[in-house]
C-alpha positions in Angstrom: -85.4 65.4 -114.2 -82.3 67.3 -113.3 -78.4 66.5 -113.4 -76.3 66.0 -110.3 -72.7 66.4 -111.1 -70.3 64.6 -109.0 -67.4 66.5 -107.2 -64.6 63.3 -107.0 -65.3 62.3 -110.8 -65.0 65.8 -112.6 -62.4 68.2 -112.9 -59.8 66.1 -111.5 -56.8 68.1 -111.9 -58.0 70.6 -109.7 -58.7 70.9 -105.5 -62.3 70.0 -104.9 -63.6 73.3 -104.4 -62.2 75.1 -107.4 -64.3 72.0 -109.2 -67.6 73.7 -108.3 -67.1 76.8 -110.5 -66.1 74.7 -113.7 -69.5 72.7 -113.2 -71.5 76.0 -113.1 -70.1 77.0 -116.3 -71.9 73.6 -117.1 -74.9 75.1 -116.1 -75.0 71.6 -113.9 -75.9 73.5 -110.3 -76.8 70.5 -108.3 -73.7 68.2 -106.9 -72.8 65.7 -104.8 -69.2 65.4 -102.7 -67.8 61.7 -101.4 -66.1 61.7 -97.7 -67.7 64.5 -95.7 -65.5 64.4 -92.9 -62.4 64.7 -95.3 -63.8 67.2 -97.7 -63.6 71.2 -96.7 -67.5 70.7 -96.7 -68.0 74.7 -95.3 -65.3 76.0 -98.0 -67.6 73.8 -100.8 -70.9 75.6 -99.5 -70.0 78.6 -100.0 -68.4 78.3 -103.3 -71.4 76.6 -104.3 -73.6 79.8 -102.8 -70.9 81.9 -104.6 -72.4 80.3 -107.8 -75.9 79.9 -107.4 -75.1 76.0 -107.4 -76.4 73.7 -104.0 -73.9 71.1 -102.5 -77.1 68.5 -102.3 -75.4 65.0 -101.4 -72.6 63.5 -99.3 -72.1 60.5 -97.3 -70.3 59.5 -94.4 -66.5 57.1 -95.0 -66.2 56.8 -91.3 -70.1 55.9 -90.2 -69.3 52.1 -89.5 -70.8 48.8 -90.6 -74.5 48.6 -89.7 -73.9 44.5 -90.4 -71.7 45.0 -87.7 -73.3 44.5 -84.0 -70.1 45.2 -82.3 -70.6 49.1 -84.2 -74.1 49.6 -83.0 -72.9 52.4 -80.2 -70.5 53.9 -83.6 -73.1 53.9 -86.5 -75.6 56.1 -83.8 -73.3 58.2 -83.3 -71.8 59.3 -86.7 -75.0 59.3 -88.3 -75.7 62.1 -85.6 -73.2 63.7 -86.6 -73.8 63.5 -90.4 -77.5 64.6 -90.1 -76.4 67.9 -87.7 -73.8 68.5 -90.5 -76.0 68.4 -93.4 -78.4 70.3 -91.5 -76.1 73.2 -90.9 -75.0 73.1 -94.7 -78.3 72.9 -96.2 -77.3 69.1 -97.6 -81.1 67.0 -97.9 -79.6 64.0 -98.8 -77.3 61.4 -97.2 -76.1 58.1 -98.5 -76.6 54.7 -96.4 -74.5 51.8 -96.9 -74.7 48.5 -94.7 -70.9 48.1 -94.7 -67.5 50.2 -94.0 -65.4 50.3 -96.8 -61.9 51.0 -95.8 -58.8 51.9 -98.5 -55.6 49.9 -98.0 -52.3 50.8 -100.5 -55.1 51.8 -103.3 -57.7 48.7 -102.5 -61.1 49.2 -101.1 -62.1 46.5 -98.2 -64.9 46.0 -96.5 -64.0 45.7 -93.0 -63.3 42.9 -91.2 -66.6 42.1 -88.5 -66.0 42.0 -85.0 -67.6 38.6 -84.3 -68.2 35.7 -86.9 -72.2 36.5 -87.8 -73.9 34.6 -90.3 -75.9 37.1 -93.1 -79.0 36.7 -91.3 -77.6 37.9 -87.9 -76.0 40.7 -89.9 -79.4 41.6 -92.0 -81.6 41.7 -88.7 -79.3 44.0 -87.1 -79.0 46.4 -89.9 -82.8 46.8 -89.9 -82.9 47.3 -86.2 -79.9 49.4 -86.1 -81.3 51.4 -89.3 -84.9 51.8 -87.1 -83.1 53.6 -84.4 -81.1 55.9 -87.1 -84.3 57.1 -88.7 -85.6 58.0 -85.2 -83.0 60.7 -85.8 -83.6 61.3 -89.5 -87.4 62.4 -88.9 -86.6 65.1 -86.6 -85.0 66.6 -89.8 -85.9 67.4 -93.6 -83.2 65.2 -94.4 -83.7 61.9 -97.2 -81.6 59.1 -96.5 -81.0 56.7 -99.6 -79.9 53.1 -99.9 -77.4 52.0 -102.5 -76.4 48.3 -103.0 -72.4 48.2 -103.8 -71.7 45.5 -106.3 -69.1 42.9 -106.1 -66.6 43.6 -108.0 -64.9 46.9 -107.1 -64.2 45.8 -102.8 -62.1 43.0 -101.6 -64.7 41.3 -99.0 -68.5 41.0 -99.0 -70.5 43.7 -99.1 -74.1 42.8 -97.5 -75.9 44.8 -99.9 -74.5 44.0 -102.8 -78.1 43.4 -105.1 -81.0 45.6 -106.1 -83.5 43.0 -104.7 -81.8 43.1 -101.2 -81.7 47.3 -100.8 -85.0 47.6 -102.2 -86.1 44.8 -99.5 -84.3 47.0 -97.0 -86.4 50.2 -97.8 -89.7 48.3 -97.9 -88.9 46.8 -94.8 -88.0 50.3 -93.0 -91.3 51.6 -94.7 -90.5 55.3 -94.2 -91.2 58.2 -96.2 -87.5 60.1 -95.6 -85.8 56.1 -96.5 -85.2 55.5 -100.5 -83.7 53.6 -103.2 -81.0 54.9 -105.5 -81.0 53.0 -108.7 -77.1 53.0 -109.6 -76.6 51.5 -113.2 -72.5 50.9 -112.8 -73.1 49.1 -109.3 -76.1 46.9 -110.3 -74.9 46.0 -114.4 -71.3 44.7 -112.0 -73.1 43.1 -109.4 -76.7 41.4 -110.8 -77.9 43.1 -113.5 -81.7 43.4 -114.3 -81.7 47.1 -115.1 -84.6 47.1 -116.7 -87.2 45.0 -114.2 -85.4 46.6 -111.6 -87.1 50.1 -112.5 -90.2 48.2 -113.0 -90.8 46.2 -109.6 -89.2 49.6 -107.4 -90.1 52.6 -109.4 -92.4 53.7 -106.8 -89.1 53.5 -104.0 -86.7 55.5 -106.2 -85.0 58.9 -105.6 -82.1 58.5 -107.7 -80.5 57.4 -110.9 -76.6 57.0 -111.3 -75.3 56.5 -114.9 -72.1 55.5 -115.3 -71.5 52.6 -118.0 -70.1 49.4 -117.3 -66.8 48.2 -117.2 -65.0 51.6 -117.0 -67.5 53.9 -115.5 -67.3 56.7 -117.6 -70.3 58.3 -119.6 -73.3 56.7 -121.3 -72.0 55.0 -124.9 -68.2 54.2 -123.8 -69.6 50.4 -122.6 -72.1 47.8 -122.5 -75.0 49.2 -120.8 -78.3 50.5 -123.2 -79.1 53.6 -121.6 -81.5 54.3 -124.8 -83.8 51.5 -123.2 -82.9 53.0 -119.6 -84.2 56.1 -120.6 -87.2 55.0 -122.2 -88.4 52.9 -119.4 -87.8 56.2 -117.1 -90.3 58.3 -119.5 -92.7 55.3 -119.4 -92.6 54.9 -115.4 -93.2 59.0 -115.3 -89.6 59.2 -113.0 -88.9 63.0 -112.4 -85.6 63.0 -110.3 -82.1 62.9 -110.0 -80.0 61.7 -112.5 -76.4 61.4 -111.3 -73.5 62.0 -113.5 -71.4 59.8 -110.9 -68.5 58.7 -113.4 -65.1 59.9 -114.8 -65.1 61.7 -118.4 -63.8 59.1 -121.0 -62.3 62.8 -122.8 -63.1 66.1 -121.5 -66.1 66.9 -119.1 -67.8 69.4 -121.8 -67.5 66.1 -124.4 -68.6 63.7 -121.7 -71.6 65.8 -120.7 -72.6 66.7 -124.9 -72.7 63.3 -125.2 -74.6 61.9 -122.2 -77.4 64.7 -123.1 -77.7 63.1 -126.7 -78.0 59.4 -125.3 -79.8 60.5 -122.1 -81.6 63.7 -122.6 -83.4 65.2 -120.1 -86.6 66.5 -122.1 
């Protein structure tokens, strides 16, 4: 297992790519950037090359709601556009959600449809719209993974908003570059079952998130066991990411001393 440190949590006093260096002094060299579009992606490269650390992650805030018919002709084309970006930058993963989430005076929403669809109408066109995108995704190295949002942190409905749902989603697509990311902050909010969830969808899973729940900050500042978490990872023989997606409840070097005692990586 390795740590993924995550550009928009740590280091926040501090431009985005200056953040890169303090992480390396963590000896974390793998990370993961929100918004590509409004991030100085090239400028975060090459400070991460600088370091000997690799930019691996980044999604899209502008790729449209694949729930959404009317954004059918949109989501095609941004997810072009993500997947010739991270191929140019060396990124080999992306992030898939099935809704826009927009930022109004401090609030996230999920945008408004454009017609009145029932779930089911959006579900089948997200897995038909989502079978066109990985068309494009297999003509590159590139891993796209699914992560349900839960219900608590976005004004509106979210489609995938449960574990049960995304996994459903990447069983459905049945495709080798199309995964799971097991977030604990998202899915403790939204439905719980942390620990059957790594039971039933082990064999889907790319990536582990572990902020605690309510304030999404390190391991040990809330309510979630991550003790039993990382147990049940040993026991299920998971070898991947784990992602340090949350905001330091003291100083990162604190946060990160005491995330390694409660979640080690041995």
């Amino acid at each position: 297992m390795h740590y993924t440190g995550y550009l928009n949590f740590w280091f926040t006093d501090r431009p985005l790519v200056e953040r890169v260096a303090n992480f390396a002094a963590l000896d974390i060299r793998r990370l993961n950037v929100f918004f590509w579009r409004q991030a100085p992606i090239a400028d975060i490269v090459a400070e991460c090359q600088r370091h000997d650390v690799q930019l691996c992650s980044t999604f899209d805030d502008d790729m449209g709601s694949l729930a959404d018919p009317g954004d059918n002709m949109k989501t095609y084309r941004t997810w072009a556009e993500s997947l010739e970006m991270a191929e140019r930058f060396g990124i080999s993963v992306l992030y898939i959600f099935s809704n826009q989430i927009e930022i109004l005076n401090g609030r996230e929403y999920v945008q408004r449809l454009s017609g009145a669809f029932s779930e089911a109408e959006q579900y089948a066109n997200l897995l038909t719209q989502t079978e066109r995108i990985l068309k494009l995704v297999e003509q590159t190295e590139i891993e796209v993974r699914v992560e349900c949002l839960n219900r608590h942190d976005f004004v509106g409905k979210v489609l995938v908003d449960n574990p049960q749902l995304a996994a459903d989603w990447v069983r459905r697509m049945d495709h080798p570059q199309f995964r799971f990311t097991f977030d604990a902050y998202h899915q403790q909010r939204g439905a719980g079952e942390l620990i059957s969830t790594l039971e039933r969808h082990i064999d889907i899973i790319s990536g582990v998130h572990i902020g605690d729940v309510p304030t999404r900050q390190e391991p040990g500042t809330g309510e979630i066991n991550f003790v039993n978490i990382r147990r049940k990872l040993r026991e299920l023989g998971y070898d991947g990411e784990i992602g340090l997606e949350f905001s330091p409840s003291t100083t990162e070097s604190e946060a990160l001393a005491r995330t390694m005692t409660i979640f080690p990586l041995d």
